[in-house]
Every structure is written in C-alpha cells, then in structure tokens.
C-alpha positions as CSV (number, residue, x, y, z in Angstrom):
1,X,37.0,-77.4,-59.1
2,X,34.9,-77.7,-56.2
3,X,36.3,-74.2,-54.3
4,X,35.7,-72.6,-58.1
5,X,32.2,-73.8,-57.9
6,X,32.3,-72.1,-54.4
7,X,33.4,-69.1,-55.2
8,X,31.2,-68.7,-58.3
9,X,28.1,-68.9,-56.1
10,X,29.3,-66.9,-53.7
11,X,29.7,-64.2,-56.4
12,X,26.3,-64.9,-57.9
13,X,24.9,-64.4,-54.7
14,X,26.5,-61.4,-53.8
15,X,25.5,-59.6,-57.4
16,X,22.2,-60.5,-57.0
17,X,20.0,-57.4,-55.8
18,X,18.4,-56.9,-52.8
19,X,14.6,-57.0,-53.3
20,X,12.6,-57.2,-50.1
21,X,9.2,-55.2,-49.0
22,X,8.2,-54.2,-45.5
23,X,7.5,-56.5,-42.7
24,X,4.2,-58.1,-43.6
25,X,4.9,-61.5,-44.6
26,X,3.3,-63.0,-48.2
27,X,2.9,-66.5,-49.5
28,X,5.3,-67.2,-51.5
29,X,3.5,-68.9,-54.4
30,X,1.6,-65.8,-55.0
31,X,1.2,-64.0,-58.0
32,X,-0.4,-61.5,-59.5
33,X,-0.8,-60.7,-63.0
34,X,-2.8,-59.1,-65.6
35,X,-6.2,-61.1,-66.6
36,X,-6.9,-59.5,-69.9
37,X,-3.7,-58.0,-71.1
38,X,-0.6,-59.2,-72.6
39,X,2.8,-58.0,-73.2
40,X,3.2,-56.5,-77.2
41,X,-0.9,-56.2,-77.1
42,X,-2.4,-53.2,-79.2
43,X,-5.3,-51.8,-77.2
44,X,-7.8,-48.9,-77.7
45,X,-8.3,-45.8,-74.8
46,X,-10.0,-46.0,-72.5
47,X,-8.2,-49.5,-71.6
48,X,-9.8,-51.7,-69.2
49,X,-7.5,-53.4,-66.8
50,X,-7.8,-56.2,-64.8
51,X,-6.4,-57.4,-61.8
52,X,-5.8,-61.4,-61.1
53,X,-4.2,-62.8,-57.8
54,X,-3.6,-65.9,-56.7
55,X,-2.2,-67.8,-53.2
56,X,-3.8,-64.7,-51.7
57,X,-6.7,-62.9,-51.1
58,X,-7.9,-58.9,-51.9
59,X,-8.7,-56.8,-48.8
60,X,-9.1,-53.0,-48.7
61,X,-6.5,-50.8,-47.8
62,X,-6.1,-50.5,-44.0
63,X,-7.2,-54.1,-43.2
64,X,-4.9,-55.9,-41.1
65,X,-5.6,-59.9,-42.0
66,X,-3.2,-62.4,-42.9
67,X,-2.4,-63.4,-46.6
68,X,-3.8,-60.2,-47.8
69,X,-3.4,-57.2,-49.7
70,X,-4.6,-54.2,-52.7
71,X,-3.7,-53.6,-56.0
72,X,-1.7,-51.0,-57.4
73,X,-1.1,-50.2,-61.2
74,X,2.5,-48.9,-61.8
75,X,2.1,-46.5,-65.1
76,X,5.1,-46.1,-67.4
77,X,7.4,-46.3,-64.8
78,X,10.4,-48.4,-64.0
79,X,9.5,-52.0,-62.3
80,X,9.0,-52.3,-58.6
81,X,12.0,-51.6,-56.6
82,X,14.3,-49.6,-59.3
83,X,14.6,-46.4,-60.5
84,X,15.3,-43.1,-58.0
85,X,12.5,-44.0,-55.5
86,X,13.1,-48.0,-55.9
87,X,14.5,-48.8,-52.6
88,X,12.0,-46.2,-51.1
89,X,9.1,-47.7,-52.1
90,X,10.1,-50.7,-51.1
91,X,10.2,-50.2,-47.5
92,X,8.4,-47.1,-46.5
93,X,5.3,-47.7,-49.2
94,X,4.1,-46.6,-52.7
95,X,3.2,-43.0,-53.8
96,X,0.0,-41.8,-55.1
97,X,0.1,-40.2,-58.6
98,X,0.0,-40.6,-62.1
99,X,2.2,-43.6,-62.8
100,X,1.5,-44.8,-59.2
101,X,-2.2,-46.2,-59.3
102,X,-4.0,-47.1,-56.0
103,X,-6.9,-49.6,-55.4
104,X,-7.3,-49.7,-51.8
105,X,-10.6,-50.2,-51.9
106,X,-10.2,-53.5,-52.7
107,X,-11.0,-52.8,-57.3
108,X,-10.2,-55.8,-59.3
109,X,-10.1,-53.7,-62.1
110,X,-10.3,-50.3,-63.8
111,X,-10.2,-48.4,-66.5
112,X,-7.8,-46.1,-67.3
113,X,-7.5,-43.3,-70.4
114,X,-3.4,-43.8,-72.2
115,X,-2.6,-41.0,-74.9
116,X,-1.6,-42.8,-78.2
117,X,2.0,-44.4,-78.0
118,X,3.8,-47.5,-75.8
119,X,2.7,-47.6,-72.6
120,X,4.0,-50.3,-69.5
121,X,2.5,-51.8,-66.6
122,X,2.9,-53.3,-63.8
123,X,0.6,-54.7,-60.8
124,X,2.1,-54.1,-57.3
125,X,0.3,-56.0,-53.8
126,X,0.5,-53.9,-51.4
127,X,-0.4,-54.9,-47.8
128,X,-2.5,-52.9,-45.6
129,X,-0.5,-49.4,-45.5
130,X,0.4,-49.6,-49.0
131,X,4.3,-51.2,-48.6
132,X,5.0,-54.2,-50.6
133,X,4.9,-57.2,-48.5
134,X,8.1,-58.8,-47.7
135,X,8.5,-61.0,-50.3
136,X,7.1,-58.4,-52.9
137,X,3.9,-59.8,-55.1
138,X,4.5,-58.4,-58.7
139,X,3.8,-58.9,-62.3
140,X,6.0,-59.1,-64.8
141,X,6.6,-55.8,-66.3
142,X,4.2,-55.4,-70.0
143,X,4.0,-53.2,-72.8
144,X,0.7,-52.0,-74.6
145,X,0.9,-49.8,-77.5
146,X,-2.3,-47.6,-77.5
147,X,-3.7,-47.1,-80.9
C-alpha cells in the first residue's frame, strides 16, 4: 500500500503544471483580487474596476523595491500562463494590447468600456518590468455579463 501511495504522488506531482514567473521573488500569502466585482455579476459599460492586493505593496512600473509590484487587467483572454503565449508571458513579461491591460503607474483602478455580451477578467502583479513574479500573484479568473 505504502509504494501505491508513493507512486500516486509521484504521478500527481508530475501532472501538475509548471506555473512559475520570472526571478523576482513574491510573498507567498499574497493575493490579489477584484474589490467590486464578482464572478456571474451583471454590470453596465463603462465598468469600473478595482484593484485590491494584499501581503504586498503597489509600486509603479520600473521601481525596483522588494514585495512590490503593478496591476495588470487580463481581458477575455485565457488565465495567466495558458493559451499560445502562456509560457511566454510567464517568463519574458506581459504584452500591451487590448486583452492585456497595463497599470504601471501604480492605478488601483479603472474604467474600462465592454461591448454587450460575457466578458472575463483576470488581475495579473507584475513586478517592475512587467513579468509575473516568481510565484505569480493572480486572481481567480471572473465572468461579467455586460448588459
């Protein structure tokens, strides 16, 4: 039983993906997360969004300080780390465009117009060149439907 148990975890462990940022380190009870949204929530455009974060602090792009880092605000994409540019973005940092939202100015929140329809979200800290840290710092993944 007990070289079962072994082998189970060993399998467990390899089937679990690999989900690591860049080098900067992060504390690893942070979290971010949405302050005014929730999953399944019906919302009217232009949507306000904003940012919460806790375990670390909010620092402008570019600013090298511990425990830090900016928002970003992934748009109807798919979560952190999957999809075609998943592993990308992970190491080498997050694009700029329309599903790709950057704060580096240090925002909290923002407003943003959605066309009628489901929309998701997802916050993304990114340290001071944009990567996820190395632990990344995400939200769970919501839905809005934009009436």
């Amino acid at each position: 039983m007990k070289s079962l148990l072994h082998v189970l975890a060993a399998t467990v462990v390899l089937a679990a993906p690999a989900f690591a940022g860049g080098e900067t380190p992060a504390n690893p009870d942070a979290e971010v997360y949405f302050i005014n949204l929730g999953d399944g929530q019906t919302v009217s455009s232009p949507v306000l969004v904003q940012f919460g974060l806790r375990g670390m602090g909010v620092a402008p792009a570019g600013t090298e300080k511990e425990m830090t880092g900016h928002h970003h605000l992934f748009i109807n994409r798919p979560p952190l780390g999957e999809g075609e540019d998943g592993a990308d973005e992970l190491a080498n940092g997050i694009p700029s465009d329309d599903n790709h939202k950057h704060f580096g100015g240090g925002q909290t929140e923002t407003v943003i117009e959605l066309p009628p329809g489901q929309h998701t979200l997802q916050l993304v800290l990114g340290d001071a060149g944009h990567v996820p840290h190395s632990t990344p710092i995400v939200s769970e993944v919501i839905t809005v439907t934009v009436e």
